[in-house]
Phi, psi and omega in degrees: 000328192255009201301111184076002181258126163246151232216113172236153188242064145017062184267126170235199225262080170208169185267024175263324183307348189251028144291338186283315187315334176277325170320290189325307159327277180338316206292309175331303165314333195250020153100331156334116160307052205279147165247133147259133178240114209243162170275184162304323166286351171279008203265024176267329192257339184187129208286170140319343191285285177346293197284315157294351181288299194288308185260352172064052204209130166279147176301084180336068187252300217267124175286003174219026178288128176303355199249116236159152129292150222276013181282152183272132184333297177258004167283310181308322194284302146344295194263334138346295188306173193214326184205133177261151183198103164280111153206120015280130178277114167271168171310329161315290223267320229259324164325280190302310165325305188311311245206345139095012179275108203250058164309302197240178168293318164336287154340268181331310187273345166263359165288351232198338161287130192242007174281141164325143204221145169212138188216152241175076176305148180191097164199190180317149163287330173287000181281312181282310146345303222307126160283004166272323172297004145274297224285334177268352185262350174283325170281331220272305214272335186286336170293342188097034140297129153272142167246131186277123165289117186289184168282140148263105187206227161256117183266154170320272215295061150068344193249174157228158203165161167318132151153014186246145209262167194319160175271160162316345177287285169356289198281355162304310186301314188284350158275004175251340162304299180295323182259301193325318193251165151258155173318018174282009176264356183309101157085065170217167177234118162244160177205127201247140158239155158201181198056184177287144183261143169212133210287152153268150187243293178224227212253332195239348189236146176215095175355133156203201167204179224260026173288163173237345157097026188299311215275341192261324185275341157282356176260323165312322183292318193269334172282335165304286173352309208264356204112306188310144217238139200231089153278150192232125178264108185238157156283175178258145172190163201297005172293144179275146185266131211307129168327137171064014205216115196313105169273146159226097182305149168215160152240305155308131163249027102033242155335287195294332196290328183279339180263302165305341196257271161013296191270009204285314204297339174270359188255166165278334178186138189247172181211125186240077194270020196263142161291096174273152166273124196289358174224175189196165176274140185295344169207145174256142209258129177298339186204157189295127183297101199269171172287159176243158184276004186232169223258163183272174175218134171226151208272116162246180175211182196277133149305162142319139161285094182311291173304312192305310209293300215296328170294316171314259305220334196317149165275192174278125194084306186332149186241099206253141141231127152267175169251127148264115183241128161241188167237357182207136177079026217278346176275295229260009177281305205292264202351290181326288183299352145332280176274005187268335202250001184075060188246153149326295181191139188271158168229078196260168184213149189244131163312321211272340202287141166282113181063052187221182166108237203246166134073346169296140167294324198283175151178161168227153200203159173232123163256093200271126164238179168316304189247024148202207187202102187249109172311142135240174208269190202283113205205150148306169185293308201280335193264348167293240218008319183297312203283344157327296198305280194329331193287326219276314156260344171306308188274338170266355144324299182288338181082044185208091051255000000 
């Protein structure tokens, strides 16, 4: 994903510094070109040795070390770069950052970066209050720094309170926002549904079916990724919920029918990747229904139409996609609903096809617009997820629908 990309890495003097290794780790994996750069305090918490170990890259501390390539160090490295990530920040370094005080190397090389910069404070909490250190991350976000809001939890000094900083899983994310993709979703609203819905049959049973909801949440990611201010309306399922990305639980549908519609009118393109349920019990039962000797019967009636309502109802410009998952007929099922519900474009998949459905790493897919039908192969949720988006805007480029 990070394939060509250089990814430099900011350590200063906290006990936190030995979570970027595992940061570090990741970025490797994902094909990154990683550098570290550390202060002095920071080699007390953790060696250089450790990070050079991990990224096969040497490890920055001294700014006048003689063992060099004949380029001057941090320029070079500098102008290389695609993205800077200070973490751990202590108060010390976000001070001199603020304020253009270029002592080390660390220092020197984020004066001398014009790549996107993100810095992610990690100290005591009344240290992190203290107002001059907002008042220097105020200067920092006014220079064009993101500042990572830390975690609140139990910090190394004994207290709990603001100031800890995020896991590494977090500060990946905010670096695969910045790099991973190009901006082409910057400054569209998308709104993603996913997963299952589920109707109560009485306090303990409820109708519900087999999404696990991967596929609404890989479009969420990906479309983050891509630029986009991204809400995701989901049903529940085990899944963790995507970074960076506005989440909104539903259970019912109902619920979700109350919420896409509540948000429909602000997005740019909606996407309806949720099993929603087409029936629901015409009545819930206050207490649990016990058993009998004879099979019980229960009355259902129709949910709200999500997708039909958002088509009636569409703004001017808006890009409506739905999901068809059938088990038969699956082209001329998905067309019909295509054009029944007013949509852009359908994404049907057939359940019986291998390594398509419910519950899969996976998925096969068909993309229907009015005027063609594009197959795609056997692919993960993320990477169909991408080439979705790619159709999504390849139609609102053309102005076709």
């Amino acid at each position: 994903m990070l394939k060509g990309k250089t990814v430099l890495l900011g350590v200063s003097g906290s006990i936190a510094a030995y979570k970027i290794a595992y940061l570090a780790s990741a970025l490797k994996k994902l094909h990154a070109d990683v550098h570290v750069l550390m202060t002095k305090n920071a080699c007390n918490f953790i060696t250089p040795v450790t990070f050079e170990s991990l990224v096969g890259n040497k490890c920055l501390v001294d700014t006048f070390d003689r063992n060099f390539q004949f380029q001057v160090e941090h320029v070079s490295i500098a102008s290389r770069a695609d993205v800077l990530l200070v973490a751990p920040a202590s108060a010390n370094v976000i001070g001199k950052l603020a304020h253009g005080i270029a002592d080390d190397m660390l220092t020197t090389t984020a004066l001398a970066c014009k790549c996107p910069k993100i810095i992610a404070p990690a100290m005591n909490t009344n240290m992190f209050e203290n107002p001059v250190v907002q008042d220097n991350l105020k200067i920092l976000e006014k220079y064009g720094w993101e500042v990572i809001a830390p975690a609140t939890g139990y910090l190394a000094c004994g207290t709990v309170g603001a100031g800890k900083m995020p896991e590494p899983e977090e500060l990946l994310s905010y670096i695969k926002k910045e790099i991973a993709f190009p901006k082409d979703l910057r400054g569209k609203r998308i709104l993603v549904t996913a997963g299952p819905t589920q109707e109560a049959i009485d306090p303990v049973r409820y109708i519900t079916n087999h999404s696990t909801g991967k596929m609404g949440y890989a479009l969420a990611a990906n479309a983050m990724l891509r630029g986009a201010e991204v809400t995701l309306v989901t049903g529940k399922t085990a899944l963790k919920e995507p970074m960076l990305v506005r989440t909104i639980p539903v259970t019912t549908a109902q619920e979700m029918f109350d919420r896409v519609t509540a948000l429909a009118s602000s997005q740019d393109i909606i996407i309806k990747a949720a099993a929603v349920a087409d029936y629901r019990p015409a009545e819930v039962s206050t207490e649990k229904v016990k058993k009998t000797d004879g099979a019980p019967s229960i009355a259902l009636e129709r949910t709200q139409d999500i997708l039909k309502y958002l088509g009636e109802h569409r703004q001017s410009g808006q890009f409506l996609c739905g999901f068809s998952m059938e088990t038969q007929n699956m082209l001329a099922n998905a067309k019909e609903k295509l054009t029944k519900k007013n949509l852009d474009m359908i994404v049907a998949n057939n359940l019986k096809e291998a390594g398509a459905g419910f519950g899969t790493d996976t998925n096969v897919v068909t993309m229907i617009t009015r005027d063609e039908e594009i197959s795609l192969p056997l692919l993960s949720k993320e990477e169909t997820a991408a080439r979705i988006l790619d159709k999504i805007i390849s139609l609102q480029q053309t102005g076709n629908p």
